[in-house]
C-alpha positions in Angstrom: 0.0 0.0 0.0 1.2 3.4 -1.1 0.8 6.0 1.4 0.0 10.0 0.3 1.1 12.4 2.5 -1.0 15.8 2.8 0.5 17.4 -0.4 -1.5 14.8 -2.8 2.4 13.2 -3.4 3.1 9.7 -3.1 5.2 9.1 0.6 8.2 7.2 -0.6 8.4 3.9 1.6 12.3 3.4 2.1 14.0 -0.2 1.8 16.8 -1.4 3.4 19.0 -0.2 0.9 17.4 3.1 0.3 17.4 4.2 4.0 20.5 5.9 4.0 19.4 8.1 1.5 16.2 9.4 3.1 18.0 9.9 6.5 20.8 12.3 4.7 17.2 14.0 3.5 16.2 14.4 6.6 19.0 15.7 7.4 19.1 18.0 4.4 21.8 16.2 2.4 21.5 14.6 -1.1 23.3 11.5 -1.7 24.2 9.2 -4.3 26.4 5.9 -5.1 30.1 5.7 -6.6 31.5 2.2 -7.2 35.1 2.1 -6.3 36.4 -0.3 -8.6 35.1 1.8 -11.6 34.2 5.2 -10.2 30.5 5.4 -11.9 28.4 7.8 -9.9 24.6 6.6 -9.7 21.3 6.9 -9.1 18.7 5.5 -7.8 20.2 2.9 -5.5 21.3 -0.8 -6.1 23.6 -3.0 -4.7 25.8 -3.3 -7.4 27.5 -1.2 -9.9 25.7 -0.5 -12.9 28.3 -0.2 -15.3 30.9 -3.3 -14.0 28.6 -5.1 -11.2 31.1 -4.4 -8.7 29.4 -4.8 -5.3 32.3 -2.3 -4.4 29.5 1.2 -4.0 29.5 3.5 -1.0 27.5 6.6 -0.8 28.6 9.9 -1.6 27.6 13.4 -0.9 26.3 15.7 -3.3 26.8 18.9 -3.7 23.3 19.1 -5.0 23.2 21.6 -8.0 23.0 20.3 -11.5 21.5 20.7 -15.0 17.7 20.5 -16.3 18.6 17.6 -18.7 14.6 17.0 -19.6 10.9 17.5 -17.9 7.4 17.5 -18.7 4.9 19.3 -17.2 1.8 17.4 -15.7 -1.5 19.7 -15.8 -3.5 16.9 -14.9 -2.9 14.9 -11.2 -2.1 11.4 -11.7 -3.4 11.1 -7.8 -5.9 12.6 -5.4 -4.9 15.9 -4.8 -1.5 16.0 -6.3 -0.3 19.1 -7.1 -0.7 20.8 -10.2 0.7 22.4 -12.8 4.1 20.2 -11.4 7.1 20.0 -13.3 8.7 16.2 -13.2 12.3 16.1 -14.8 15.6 14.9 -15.4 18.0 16.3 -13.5 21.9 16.2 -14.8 23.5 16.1 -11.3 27.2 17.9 -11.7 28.5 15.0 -9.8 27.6 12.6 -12.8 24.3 10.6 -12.6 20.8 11.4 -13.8 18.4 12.0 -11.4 14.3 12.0 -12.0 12.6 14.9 -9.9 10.3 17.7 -9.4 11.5 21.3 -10.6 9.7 24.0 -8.1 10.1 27.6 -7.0 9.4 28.8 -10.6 6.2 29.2 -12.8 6.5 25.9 -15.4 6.8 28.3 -18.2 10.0 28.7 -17.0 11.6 25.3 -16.7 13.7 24.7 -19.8 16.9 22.1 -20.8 19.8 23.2 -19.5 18.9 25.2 -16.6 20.7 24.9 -13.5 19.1 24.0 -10.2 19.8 22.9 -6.4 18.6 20.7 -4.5 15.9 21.6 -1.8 14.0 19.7 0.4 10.2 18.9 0.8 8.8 17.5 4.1 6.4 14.8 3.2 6.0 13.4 6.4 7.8 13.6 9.9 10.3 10.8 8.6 10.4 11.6 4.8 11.8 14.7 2.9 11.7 14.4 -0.4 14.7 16.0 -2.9 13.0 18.5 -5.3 15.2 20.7 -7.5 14.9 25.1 -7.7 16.8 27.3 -10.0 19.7 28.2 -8.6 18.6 32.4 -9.2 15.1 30.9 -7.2 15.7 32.9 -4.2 15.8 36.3 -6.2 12.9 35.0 -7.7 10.7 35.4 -4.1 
């Protein structure tokens, strides 16, 4: 069962794998894999490399700003009371790895490839914030 937080989003439900990532986002940190044996940053997580298999991954702090690689706009909500107009994209993360999120703190109009963002943080719920990306000129935007 898929819970949905207040917002209308869908409360991701972390794995044993996955935890470490949520509680850097609670803590306000973004995080990602590296494999040692290779060096291949990625994202989302897995127990093995996905370039050369190597179980060899730890996680890694982002800096969190990267690159608008691709995004559609949703005008209609795929759930009960998700928000909308939302933006859902690519992200290029600058440390190497795609990353698919939401672009906010900017009318949609404005979202286009190649725009930089940072990472910013959405409580969902007491236990779960979720990574959502803002251009990086958002706060002279408010």
């Amino acid at each position: 069962m898929t819970l949905t937080a207040w917002s209308g989003r869908p409360v991701p439900q972390p794995t044993e794998l996955s935890q470490p990532y949520w509680d850097a986002a609670l803590r306000g940190e973004l995080l990602y894999l590296r494999c040692g044996q290779c060096g291949t940053a990625f994202f989302p997580p897995l127990g093995a490399c996905v370039v050369c298999r190597s179980a060899d991954v730890a996680w890694q702090r982002s800096k969190g700003h990267g690159t608008v690689y691709s995004y559609t706009v949703l005008h209609d909500a795929p759930s009960a009371g998700f928000p909308v107009p939302s933006v859902l994209a690519i992200i290029e993360v600058d440390e190497g790895y795609p990353m698919f999120s939401s672009v906010v703190g900017c009318p949609p109009g404005d979202v286009r490839i190649g725009l930089r963002v940072q990472v910013s943080f959405e409580e969902l719920t007491a236990e779960i914030n979720l990574p959502v990306f803002r251009p990086v000129d958002a706060e002279e935007r408010a």
